[in-house]
TIKEMAR-216840 format. One line per field, with one value per residue: residue number from 1; residue in one letter; chain; x, y, z of N, C-alpha, C in turn. Coordinates in Angstrom, 1 decimal, padded with zeros to 4 digits, m for minus. Layout:
<pts>
resi	(NUM	...)
resn	(A	...)
chain	(A	...)
n_px	(X	...)
n_py	(Y	...)
n_pz	(Z	...)
ca_px	(X	...)
ca_py	(Y	...)
ca_pz	(Z	...)
c_px	(X	...)
c_py	(Y	...)
c_pz	(Z	...)
</pts>
This chain:
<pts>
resi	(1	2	3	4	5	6	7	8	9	10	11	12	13	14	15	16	17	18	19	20	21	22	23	24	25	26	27	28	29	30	31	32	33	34	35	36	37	38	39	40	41	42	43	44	45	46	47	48	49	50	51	52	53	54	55	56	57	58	59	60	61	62	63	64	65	66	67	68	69	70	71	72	73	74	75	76	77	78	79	80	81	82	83	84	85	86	87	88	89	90	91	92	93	94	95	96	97	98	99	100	101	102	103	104	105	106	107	108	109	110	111	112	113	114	115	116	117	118	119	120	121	122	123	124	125	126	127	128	129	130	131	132	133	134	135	136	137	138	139	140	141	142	143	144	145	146	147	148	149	150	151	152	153	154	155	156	157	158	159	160	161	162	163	164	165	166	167	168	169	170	171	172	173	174	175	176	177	178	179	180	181	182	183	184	185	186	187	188	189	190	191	192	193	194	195	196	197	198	199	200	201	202	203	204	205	206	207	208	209	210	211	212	213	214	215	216	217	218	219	220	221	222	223	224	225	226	227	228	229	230	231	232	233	234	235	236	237	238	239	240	241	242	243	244	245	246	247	248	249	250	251	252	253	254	255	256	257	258	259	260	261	262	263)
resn	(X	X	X	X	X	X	X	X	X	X	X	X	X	X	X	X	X	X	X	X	X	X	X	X	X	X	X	X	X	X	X	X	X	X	X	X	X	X	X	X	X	X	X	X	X	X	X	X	X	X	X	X	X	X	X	X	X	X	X	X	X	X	X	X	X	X	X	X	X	X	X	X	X	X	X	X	X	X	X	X	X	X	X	X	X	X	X	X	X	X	X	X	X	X	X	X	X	X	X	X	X	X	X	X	X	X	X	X	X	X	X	X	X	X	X	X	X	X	X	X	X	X	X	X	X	X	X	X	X	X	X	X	X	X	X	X	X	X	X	X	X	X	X	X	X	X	X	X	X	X	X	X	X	X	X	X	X	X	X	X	X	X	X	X	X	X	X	X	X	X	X	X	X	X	X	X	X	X	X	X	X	X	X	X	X	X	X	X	X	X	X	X	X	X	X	X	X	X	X	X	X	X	X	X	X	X	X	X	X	X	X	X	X	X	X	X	X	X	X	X	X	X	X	X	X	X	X	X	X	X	X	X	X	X	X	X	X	X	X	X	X	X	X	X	X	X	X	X	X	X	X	X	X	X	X	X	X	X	X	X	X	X	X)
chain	(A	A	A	A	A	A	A	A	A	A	A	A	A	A	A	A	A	A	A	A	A	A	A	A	A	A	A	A	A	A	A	A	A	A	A	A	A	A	A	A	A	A	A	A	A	A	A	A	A	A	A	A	A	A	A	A	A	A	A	A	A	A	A	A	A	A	A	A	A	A	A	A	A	A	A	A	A	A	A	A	A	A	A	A	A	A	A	A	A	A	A	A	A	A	A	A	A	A	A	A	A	A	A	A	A	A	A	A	A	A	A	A	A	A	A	A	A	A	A	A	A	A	A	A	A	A	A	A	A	A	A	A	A	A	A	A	A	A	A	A	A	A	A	A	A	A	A	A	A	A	A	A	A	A	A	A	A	A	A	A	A	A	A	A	A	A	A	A	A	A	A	A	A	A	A	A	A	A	A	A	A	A	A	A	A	A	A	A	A	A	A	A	A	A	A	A	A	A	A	A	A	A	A	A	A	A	A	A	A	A	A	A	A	A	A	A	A	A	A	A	A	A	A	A	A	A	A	A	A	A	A	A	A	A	A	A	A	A	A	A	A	A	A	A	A	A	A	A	A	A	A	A	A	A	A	A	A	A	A	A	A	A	A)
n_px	(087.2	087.0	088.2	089.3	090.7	093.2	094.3	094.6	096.3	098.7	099.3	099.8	102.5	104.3	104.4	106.0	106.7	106.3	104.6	103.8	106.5	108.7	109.6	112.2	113.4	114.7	117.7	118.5	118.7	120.9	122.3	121.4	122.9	122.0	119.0	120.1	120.2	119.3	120.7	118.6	117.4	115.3	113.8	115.7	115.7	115.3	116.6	114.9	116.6	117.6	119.7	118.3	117.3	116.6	113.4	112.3	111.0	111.4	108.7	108.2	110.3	111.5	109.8	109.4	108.5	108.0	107.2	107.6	108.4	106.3	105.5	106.0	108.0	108.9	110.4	112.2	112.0	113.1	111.2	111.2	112.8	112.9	113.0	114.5	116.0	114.6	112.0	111.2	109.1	107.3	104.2	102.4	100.1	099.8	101.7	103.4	103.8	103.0	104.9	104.2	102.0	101.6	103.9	104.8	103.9	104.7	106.4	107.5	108.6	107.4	108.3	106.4	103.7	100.5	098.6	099.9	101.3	098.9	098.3	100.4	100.0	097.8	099.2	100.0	097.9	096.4	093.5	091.7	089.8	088.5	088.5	088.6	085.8	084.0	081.0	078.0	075.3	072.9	073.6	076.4	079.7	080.2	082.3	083.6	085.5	088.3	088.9	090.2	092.6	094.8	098.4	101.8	103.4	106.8	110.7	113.2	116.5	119.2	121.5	120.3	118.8	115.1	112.6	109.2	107.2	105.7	107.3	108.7	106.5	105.3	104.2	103.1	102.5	103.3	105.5	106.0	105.9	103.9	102.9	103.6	101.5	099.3	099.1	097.9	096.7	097.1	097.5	095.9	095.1	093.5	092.9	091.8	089.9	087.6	087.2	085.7	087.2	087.0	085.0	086.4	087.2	089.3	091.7	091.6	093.9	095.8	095.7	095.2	097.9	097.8	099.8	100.3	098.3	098.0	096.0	092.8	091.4	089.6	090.6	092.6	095.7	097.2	095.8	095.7	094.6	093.0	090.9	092.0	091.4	091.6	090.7	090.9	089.7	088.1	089.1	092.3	095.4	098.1	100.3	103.5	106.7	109.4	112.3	114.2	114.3	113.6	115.4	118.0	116.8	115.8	117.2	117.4	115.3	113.8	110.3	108.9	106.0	104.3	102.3	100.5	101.6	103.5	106.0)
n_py	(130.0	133.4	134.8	137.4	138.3	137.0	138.1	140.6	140.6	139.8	141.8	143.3	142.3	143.0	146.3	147.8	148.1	149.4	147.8	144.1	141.5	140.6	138.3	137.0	135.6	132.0	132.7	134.9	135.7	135.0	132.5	133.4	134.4	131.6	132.6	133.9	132.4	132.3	130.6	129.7	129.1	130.9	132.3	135.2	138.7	139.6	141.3	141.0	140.1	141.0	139.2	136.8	132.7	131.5	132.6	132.7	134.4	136.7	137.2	137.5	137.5	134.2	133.4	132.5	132.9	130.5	130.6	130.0	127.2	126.4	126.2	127.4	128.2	127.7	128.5	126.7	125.3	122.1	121.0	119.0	116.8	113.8	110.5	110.9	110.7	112.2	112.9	110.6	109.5	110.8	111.9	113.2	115.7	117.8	119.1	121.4	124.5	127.2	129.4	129.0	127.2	124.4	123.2	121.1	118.5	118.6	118.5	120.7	124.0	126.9	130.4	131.7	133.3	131.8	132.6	134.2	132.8	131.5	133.4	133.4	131.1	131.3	133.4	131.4	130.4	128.7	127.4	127.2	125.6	123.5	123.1	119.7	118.2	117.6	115.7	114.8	112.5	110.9	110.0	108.9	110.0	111.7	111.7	114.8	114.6	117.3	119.6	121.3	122.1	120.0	119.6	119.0	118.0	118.9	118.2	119.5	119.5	121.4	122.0	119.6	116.7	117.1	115.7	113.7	115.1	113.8	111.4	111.5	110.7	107.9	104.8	104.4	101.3	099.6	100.8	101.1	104.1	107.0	107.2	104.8	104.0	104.7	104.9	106.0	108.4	112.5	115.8	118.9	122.0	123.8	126.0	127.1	128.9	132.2	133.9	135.6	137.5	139.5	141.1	141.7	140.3	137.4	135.2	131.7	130.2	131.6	132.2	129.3	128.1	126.7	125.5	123.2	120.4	116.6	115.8	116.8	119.7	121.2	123.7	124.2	125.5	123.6	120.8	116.9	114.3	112.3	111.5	112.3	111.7	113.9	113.7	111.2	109.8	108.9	107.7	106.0	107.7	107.4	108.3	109.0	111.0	109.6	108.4	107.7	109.2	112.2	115.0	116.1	118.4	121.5	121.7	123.5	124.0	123.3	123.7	122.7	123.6	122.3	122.6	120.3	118.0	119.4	119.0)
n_pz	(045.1	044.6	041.8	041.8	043.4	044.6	041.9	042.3	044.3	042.9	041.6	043.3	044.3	042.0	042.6	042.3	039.7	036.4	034.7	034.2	035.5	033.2	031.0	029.7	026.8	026.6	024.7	025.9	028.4	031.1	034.2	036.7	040.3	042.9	045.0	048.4	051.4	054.6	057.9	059.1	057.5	056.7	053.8	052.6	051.6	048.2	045.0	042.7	039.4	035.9	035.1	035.8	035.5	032.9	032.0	034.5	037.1	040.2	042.6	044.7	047.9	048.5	046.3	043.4	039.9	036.9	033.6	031.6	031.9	033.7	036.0	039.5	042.3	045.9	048.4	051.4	054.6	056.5	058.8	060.9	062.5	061.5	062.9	064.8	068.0	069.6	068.3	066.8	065.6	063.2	062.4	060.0	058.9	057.1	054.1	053.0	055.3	056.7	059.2	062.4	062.8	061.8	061.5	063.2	062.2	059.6	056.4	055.3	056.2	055.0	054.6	052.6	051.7	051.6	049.8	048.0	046.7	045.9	043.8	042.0	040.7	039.4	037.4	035.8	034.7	035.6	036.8	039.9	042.2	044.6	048.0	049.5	051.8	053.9	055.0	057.3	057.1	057.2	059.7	059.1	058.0	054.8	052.3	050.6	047.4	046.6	044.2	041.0	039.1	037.8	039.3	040.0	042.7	043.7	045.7	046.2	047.3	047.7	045.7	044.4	043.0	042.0	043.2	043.6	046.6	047.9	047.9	050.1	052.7	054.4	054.6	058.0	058.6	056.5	055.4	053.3	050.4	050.2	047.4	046.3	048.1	047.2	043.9	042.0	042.8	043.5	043.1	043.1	042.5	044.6	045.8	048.4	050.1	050.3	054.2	056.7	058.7	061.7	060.4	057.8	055.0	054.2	053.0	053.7	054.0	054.6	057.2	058.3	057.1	055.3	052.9	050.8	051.1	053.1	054.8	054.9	055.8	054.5	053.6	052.7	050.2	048.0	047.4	048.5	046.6	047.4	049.8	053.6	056.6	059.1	061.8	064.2	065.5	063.6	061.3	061.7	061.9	059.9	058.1	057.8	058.4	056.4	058.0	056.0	053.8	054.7	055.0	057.7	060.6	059.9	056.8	054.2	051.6	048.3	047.2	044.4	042.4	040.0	037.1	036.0	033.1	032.1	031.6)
ca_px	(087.6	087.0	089.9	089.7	091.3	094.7	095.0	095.1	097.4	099.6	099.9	100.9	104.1	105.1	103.7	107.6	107.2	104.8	104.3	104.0	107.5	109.0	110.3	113.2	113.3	116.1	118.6	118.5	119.0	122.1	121.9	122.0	122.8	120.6	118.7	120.6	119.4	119.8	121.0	118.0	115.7	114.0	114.3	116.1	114.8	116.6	116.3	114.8	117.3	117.4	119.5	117.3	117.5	115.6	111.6	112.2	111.4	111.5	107.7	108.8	111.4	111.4	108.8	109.6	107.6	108.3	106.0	108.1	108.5	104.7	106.2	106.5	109.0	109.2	112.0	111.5	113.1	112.4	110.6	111.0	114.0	111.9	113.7	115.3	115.1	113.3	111.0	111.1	107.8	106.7	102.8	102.1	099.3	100.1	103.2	103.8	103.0	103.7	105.3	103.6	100.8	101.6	105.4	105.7	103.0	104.7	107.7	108.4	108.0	107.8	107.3	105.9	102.3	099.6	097.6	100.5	101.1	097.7	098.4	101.5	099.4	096.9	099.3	100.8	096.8	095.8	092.6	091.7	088.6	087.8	089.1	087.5	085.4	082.9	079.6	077.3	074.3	072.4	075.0	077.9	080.1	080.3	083.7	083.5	086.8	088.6	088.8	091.0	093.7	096.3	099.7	102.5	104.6	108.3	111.0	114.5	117.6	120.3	122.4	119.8	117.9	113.8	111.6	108.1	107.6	105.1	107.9	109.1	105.7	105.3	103.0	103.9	102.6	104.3	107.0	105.4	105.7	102.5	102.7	103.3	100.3	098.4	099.7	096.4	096.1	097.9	097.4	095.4	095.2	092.0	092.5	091.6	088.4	087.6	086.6	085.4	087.8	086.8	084.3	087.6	087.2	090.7	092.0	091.8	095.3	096.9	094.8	095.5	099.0	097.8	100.1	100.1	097.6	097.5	094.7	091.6	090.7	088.7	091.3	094.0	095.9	097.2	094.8	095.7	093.2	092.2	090.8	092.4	090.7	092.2	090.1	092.0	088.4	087.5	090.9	094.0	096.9	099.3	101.3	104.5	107.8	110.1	113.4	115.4	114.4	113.3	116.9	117.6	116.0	116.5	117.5	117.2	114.9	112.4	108.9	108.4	104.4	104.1	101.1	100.2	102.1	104.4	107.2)
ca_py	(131.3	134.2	135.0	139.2	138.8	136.8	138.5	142.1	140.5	139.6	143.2	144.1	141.7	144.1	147.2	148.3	148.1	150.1	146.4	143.0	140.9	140.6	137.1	136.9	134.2	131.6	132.9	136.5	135.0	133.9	131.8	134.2	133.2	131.6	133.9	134.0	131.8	131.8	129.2	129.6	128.8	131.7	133.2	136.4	139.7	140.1	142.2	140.3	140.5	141.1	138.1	135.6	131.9	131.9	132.1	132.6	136.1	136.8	138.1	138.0	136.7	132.9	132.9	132.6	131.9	130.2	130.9	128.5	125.7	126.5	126.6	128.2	127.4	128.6	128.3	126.5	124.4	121.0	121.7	118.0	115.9	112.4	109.6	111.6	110.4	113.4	112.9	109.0	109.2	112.5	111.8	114.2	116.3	118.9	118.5	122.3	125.2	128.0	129.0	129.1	126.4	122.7	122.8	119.5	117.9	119.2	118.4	122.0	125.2	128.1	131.9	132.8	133.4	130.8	133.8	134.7	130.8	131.4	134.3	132.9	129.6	132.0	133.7	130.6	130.0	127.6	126.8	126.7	124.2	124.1	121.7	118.6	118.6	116.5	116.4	113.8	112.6	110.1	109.1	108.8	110.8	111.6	112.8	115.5	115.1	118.3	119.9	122.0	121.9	118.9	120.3	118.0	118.5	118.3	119.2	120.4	120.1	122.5	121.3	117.8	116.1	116.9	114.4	114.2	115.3	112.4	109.9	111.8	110.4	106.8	104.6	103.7	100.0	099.3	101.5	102.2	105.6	107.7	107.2	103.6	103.6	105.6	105.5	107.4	109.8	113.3	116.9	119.4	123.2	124.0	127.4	127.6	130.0	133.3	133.7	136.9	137.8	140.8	142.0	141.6	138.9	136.6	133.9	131.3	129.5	132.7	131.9	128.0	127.9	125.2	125.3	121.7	119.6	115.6	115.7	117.5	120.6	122.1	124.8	123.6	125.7	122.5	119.1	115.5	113.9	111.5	112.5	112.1	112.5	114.1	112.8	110.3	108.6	108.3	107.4	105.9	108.2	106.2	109.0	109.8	111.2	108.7	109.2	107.8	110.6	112.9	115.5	116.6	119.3	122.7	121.8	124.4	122.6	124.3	123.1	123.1	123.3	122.7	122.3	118.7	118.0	120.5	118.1)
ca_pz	(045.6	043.7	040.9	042.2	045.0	043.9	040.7	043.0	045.3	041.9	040.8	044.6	044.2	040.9	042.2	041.8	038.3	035.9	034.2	035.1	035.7	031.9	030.9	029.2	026.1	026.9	023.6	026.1	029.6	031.2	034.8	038.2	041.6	043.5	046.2	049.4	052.3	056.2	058.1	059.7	056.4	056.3	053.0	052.4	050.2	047.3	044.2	040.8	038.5	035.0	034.6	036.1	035.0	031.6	032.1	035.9	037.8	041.6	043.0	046.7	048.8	048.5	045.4	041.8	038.8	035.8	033.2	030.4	032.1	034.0	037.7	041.0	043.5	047.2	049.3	052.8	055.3	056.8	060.1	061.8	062.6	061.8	063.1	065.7	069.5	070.3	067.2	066.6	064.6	062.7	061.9	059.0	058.3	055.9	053.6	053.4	056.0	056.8	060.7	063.7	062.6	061.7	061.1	064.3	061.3	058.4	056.0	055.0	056.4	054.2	055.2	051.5	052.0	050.6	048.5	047.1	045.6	044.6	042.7	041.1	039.8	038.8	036.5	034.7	033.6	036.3	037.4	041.3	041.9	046.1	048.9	049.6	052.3	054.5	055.2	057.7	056.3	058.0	060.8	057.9	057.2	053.5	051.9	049.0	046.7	045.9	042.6	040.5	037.7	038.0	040.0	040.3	044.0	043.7	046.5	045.7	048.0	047.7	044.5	044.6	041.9	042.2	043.6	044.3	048.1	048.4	048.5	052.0	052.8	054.1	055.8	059.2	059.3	055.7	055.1	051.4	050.1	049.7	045.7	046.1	047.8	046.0	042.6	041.2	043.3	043.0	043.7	042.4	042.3	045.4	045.8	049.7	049.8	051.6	055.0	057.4	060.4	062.1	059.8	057.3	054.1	054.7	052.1	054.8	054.0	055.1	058.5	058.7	057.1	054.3	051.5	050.5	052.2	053.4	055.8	054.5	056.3	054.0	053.5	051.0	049.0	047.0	048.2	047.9	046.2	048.3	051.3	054.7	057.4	060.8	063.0	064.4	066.0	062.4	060.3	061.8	061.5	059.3	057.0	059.1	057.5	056.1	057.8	055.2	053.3	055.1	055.6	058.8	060.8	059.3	056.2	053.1	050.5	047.5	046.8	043.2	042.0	038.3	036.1	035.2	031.6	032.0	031.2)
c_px	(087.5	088.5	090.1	090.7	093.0	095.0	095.2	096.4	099.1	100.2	100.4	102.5	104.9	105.0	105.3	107.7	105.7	104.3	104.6	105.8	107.7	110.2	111.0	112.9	114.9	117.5	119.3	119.2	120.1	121.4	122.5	122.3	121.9	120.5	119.7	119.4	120.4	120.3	119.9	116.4	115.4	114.8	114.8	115.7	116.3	115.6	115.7	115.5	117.6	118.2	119.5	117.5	116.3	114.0	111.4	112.2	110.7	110.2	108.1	109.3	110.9	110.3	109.1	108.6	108.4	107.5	106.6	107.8	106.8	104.8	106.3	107.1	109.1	110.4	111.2	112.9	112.5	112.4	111.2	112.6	113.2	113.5	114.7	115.3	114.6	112.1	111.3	109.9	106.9	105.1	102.7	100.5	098.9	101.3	103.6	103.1	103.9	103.9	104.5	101.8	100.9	102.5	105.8	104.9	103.5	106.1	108.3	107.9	108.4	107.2	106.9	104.3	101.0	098.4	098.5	101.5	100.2	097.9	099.0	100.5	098.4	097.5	099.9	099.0	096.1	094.7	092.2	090.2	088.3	088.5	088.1	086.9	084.6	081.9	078.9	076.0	074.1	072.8	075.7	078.1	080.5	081.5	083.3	085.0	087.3	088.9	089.8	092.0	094.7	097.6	100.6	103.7	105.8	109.3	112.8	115.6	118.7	121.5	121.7	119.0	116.2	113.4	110.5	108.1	106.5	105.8	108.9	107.9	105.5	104.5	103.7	103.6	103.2	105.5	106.8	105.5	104.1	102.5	103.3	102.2	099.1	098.8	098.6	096.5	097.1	097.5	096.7	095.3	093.7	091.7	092.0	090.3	088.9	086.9	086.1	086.4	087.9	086.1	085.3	087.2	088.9	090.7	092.6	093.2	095.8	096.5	095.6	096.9	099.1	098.8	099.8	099.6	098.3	096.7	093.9	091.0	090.0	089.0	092.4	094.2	095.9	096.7	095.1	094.6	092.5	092.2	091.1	091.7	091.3	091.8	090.8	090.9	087.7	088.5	091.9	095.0	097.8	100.4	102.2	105.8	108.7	111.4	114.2	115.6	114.3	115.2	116.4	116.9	116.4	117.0	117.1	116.2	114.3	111.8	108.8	106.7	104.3	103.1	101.4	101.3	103.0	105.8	107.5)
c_py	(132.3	134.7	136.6	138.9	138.8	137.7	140.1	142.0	140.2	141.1	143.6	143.8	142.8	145.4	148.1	148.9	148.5	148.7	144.9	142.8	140.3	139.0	136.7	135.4	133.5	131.9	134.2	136.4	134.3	133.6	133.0	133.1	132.8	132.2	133.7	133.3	131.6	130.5	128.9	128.4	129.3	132.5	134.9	137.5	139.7	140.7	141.4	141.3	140.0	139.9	136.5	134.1	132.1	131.6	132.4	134.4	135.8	137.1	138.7	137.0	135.2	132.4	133.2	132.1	131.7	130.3	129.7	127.7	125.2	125.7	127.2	127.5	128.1	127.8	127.8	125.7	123.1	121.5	120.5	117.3	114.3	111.3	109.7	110.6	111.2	113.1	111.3	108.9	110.5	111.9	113.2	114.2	117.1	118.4	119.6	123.1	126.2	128.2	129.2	128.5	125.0	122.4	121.5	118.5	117.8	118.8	119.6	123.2	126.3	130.2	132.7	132.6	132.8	131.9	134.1	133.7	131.1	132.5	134.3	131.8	130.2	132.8	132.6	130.1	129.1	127.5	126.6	126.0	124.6	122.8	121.0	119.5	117.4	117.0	115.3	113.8	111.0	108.8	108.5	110.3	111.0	112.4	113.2	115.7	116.8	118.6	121.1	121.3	121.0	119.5	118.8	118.7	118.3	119.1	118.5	120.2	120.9	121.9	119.8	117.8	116.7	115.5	114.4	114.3	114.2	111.7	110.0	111.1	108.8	106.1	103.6	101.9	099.7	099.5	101.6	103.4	105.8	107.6	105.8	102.6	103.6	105.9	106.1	108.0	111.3	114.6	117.9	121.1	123.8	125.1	127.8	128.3	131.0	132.9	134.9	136.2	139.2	141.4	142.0	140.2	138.7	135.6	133.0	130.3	130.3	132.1	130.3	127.6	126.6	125.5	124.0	120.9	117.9	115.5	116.6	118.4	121.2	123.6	125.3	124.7	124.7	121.1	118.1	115.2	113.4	111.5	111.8	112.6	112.8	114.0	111.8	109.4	108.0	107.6	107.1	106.6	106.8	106.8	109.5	110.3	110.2	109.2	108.8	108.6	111.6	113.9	115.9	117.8	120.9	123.0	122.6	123.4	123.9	123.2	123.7	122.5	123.3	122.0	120.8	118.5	118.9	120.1	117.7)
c_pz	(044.4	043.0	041.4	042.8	044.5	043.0	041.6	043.9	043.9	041.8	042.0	044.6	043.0	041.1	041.9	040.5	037.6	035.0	035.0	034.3	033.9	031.9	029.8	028.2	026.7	026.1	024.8	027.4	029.9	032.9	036.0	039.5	042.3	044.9	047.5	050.7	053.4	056.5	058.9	058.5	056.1	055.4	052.9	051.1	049.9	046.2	043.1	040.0	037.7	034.1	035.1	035.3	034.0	032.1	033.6	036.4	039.1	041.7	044.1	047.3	049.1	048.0	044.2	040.8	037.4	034.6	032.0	030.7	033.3	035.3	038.3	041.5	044.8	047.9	050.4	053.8	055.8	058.6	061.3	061.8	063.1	062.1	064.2	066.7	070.0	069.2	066.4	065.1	064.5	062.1	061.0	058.9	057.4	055.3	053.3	054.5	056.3	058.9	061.5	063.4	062.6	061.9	062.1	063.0	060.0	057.8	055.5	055.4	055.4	054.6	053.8	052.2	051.2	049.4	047.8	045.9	044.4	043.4	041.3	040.2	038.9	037.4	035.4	034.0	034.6	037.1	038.6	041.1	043.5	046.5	049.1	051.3	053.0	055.3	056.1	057.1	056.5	059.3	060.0	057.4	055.7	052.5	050.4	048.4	047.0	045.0	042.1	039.1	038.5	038.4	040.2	041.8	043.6	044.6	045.7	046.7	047.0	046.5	044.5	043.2	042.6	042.6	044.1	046.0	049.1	048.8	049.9	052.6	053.0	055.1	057.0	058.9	058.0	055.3	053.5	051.7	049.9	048.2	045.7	047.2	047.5	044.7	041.7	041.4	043.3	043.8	043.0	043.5	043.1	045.2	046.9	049.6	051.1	053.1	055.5	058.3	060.6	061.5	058.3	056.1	054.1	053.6	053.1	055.1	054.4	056.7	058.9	058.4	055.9	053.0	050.8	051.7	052.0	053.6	054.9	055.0	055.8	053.4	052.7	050.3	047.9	048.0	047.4	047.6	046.5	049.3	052.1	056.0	058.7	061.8	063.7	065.0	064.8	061.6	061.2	061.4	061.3	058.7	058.5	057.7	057.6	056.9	057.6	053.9	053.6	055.9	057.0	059.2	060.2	057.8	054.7	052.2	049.5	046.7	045.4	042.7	040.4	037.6	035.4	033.6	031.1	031.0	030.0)
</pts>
């Protein structure tokens, strides 16, 4: 994807301000409250203020960047009630999205906007690459990786420890996590691409609702590395939500994205 686009949509998040968002050293910084959230999930506008947790400043309602510790975090909620008796078995496709697209597939809905991720990852220095992709080629299908800068997932409950959001992730016929059964494989920084609608160029994660992929549509803001295919006549669905991690339905959470080695 071309770097214009995001970095214009960056300066829209500050146009408030005759400079970009000013980051406080940690000696300067004391700890604010954290943003205000529905009981619904959906994040609330609030003001960025001046004393922000050290390195952290607001862009837009339920998006922060860290530029110290070389992080974004969005606010979201958990879309599914796995383990329910209405929802027995959550089959996952995506592992974020935004609403009115995957969220019955999805472990977290978020209403920030996947260009404006990109924009954020774009100002900590990061690298977008492209989503995998597939191709046939002589009656086989042929899977093309995805590529980008190394991102590590991590989700957040409400006063909780971090944890990657893989290990919500587990496979129906073992009951392994996704990172115990893939302990190679990870996430990486795609970058989605443009599209035309209406005559109109579109950053097509706005369109599909991809923040964080599983499956491989071709459309990824952030893509697992190893491709899944959604086919279901070609790949067995096997990734469903764990639900002895997975909280209940509705529950407040935040997706932290941070640069490989950050740590």
């Amino acid at each position: 994807m071309s770097r214009v686009v995001p970095w214009v949509l960056l300066a829209s998040l500050t146009a408030c301000s005759a400079r970009p968002p000013r980051v406080e050293p940690p000696a300067a910084a004391t700890r604010a409250p954290e943003p205000a959230t529905a009981a619904t999930g959906s994040p609330q506008a609030s003001t960025p203020s001046p004393v922000a947790p050290p390195g952290a400043v607001e862009l837009a309602p339920g998006l922060r960047l860290d530029r110290l510790r070389r992080r974004v975090e969005i606010d979201g909620t958990v879309p599914v009630d796995a383990g329910s008796p209405e929802q027995p078995v959550v089959f996952l496709e995506w592992l974020v999205c935004t609403p009115d697209t995957k969220e019955h597939e999805s472990l977290v809905v978020t209403s920030v906007r996947p260009s404006l991720v990109h924009a954020a990852l774009l100002a900590l220095g990061l690298e977008p690459g492209a989503p995998g992709s597939w191709e046939w080629q002589d009656a086989r299908i042929v899977p093309h990786p995805p590529a980008g800068a190394c991102v590590r997932v991590l989700v957040r409950r409400s006063g909780g420890d971090e944890e990657p959001l893989a290990s919500w992730v587990a496979d129906r016929r073992t009951g392994r996590s996704l990172i115990e059964h893939d302990p190679g494989e990870g996430f990486v920084f795609a970058g989605s691409r443009m599209t035309e609608r209406q005559g109109q160029a579109v950053y097509r994660a706005d369109l599909d609702g991809g923040v964080v992929g599983l499956a491989c549509f071709s459309s990824e803001l952030i893509a697992f590395t190893r491709l899944v295919n959604p086919d279901a006549s070609l790949e067995e669905p096997v990734w469903v939500a764990d639900p002895a991690r997975v909280p209940p339905f509705s529950t407040p959470v935040t997706v932290v994205i941070e640069a490989c080695g950050a740590r």
